[in-house]
Residue frames relative to the residue before (quaternion, step in Angstrom):
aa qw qx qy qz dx dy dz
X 1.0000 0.0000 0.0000 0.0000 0.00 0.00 0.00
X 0.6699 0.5301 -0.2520 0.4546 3.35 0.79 -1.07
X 0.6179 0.4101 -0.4867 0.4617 4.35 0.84 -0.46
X 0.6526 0.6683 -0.2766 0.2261 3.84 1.22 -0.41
X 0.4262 0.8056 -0.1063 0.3975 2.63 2.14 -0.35
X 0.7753 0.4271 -0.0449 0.4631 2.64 0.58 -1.89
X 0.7006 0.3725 -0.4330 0.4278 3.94 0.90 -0.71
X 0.5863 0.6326 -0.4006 0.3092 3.33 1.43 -0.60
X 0.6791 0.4827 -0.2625 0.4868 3.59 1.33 -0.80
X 0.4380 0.6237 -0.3774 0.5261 3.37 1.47 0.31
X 0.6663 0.6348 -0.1908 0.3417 3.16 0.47 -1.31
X 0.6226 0.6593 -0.0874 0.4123 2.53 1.42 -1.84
X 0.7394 0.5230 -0.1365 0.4014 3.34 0.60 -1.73
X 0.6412 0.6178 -0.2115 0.4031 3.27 1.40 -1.40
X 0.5486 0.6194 -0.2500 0.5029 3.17 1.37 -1.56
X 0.7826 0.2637 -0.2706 0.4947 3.82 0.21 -1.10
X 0.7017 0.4194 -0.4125 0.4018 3.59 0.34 -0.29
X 0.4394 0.6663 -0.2972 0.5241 3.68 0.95 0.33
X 0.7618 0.4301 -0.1370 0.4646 2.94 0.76 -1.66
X 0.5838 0.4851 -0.2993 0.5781 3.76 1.41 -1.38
X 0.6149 0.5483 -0.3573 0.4400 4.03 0.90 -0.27
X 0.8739 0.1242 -0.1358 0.4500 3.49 0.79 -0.30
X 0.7964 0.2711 -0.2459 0.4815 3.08 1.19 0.71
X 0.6497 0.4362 -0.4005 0.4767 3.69 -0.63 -0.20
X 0.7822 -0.2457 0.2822 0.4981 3.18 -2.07 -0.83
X 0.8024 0.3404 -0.0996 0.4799 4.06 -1.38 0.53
X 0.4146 0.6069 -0.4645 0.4940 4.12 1.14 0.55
X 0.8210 -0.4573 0.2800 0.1959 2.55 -1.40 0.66
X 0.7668 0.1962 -0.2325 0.5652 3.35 1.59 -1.23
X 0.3467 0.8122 -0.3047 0.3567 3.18 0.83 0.64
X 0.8535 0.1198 -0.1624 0.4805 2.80 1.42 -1.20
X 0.3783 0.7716 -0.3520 0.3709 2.72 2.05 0.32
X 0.2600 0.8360 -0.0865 0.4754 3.41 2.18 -0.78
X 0.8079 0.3572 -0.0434 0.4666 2.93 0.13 -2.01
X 0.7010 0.5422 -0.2462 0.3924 3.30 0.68 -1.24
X 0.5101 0.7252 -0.2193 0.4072 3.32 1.35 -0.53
X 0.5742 0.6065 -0.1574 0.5270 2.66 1.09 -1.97
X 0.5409 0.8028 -0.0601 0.2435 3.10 0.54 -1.34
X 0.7032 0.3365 0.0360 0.6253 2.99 0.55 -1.87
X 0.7409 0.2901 -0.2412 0.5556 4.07 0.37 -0.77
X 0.7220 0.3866 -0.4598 0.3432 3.45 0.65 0.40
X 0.5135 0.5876 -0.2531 0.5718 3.18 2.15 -0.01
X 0.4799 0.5419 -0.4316 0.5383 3.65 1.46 -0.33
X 0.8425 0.4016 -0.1705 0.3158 3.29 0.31 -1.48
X 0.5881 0.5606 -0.3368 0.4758 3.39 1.32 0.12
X 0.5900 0.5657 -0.3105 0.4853 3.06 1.67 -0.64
X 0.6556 0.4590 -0.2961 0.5213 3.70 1.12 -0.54
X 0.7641 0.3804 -0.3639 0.3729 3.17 0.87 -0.27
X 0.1565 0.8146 -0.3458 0.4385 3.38 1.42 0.45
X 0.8413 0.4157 -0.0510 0.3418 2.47 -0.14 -2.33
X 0.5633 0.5676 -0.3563 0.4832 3.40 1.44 -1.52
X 0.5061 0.6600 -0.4371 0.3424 3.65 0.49 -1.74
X 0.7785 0.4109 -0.3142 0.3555 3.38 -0.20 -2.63
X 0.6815 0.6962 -0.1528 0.1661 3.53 0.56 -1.45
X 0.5743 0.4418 -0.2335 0.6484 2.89 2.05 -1.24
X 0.4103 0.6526 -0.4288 0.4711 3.68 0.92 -1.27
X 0.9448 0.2192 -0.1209 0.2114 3.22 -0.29 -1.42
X 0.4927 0.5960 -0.2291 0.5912 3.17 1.64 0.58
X 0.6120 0.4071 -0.3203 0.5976 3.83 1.12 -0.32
X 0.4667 0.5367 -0.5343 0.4569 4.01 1.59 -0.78
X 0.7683 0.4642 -0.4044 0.1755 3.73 0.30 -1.66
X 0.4645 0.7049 -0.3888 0.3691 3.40 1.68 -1.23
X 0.6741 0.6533 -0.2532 0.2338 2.98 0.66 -1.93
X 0.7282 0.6473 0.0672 0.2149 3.04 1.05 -2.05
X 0.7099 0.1777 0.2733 0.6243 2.58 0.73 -2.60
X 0.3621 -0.6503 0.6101 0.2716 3.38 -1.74 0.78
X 0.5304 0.6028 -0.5269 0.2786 3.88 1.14 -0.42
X 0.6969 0.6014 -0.2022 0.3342 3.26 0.61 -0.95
X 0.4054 0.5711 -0.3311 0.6324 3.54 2.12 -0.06
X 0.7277 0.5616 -0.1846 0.3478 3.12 0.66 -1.56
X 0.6311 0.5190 -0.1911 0.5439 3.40 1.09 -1.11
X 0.6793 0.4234 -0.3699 0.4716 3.82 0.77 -1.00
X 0.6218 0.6271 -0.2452 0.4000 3.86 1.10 -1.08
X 0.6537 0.5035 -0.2071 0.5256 3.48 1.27 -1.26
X 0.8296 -0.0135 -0.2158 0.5148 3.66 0.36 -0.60
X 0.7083 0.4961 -0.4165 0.2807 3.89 0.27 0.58
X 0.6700 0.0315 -0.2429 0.7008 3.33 2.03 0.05
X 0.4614 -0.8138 0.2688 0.2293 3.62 0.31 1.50
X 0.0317 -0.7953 0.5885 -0.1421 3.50 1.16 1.49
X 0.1370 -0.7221 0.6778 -0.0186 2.89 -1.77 0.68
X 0.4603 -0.6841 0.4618 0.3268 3.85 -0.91 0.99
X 0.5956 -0.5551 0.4517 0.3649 3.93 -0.75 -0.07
X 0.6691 0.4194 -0.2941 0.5385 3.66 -0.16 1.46
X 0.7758 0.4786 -0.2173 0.3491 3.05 1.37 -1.03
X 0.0957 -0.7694 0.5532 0.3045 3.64 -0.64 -0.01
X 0.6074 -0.6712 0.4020 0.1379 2.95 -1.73 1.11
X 0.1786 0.7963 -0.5751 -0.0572 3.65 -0.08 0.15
X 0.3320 -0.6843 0.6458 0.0661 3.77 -1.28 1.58
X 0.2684 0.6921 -0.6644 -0.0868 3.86 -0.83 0.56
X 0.5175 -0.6584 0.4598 0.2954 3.19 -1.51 0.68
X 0.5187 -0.6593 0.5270 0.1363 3.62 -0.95 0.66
């Protein structure tokens, strides 16, 4: 009686440790899941980086330089310098 036990409490053990293997919190798809997560939250940090360096690297020119006034003045409130003539074509 007693060797019948033991494969049965095997069995047993196998059964749940299987089961904690493909389901619940820490499985297999689970963390496969995660990793995902993962990855598109690591894409999107990477783009936001970039945005970051870009803005970063724009406030240096403000910061710096007067072309870079000049350039924001010329095409976002169509200033012009004295002498010059404006000309607007549509696109």
């Amino acid at each position: 009686m007693r060797f019948r036990i033991v494969p049965m409490v095997m069995v047993v053990l196998l059964i749940i440790l299987q089961y904690q293997l493909w389901s619940g919190r820490g499985s297999i798809p689970d963390v496969a899941r995660q990793r995902d997560q993962l990855d598109a939250a690591m894409a999107a940090n990477a783009k936001a980086a970039a945005a970051n360096e870009r803005l970063a690297s724009e406030v240096r020119d403000l910061q710096e330089g007067l072309e870079m006034v000049e350039e924001r003045a010329r095409t976002e409130l169509g200033m012009v310098k004295p002498n010059e003539v404006f000309v607007q074509s549509a696109k």
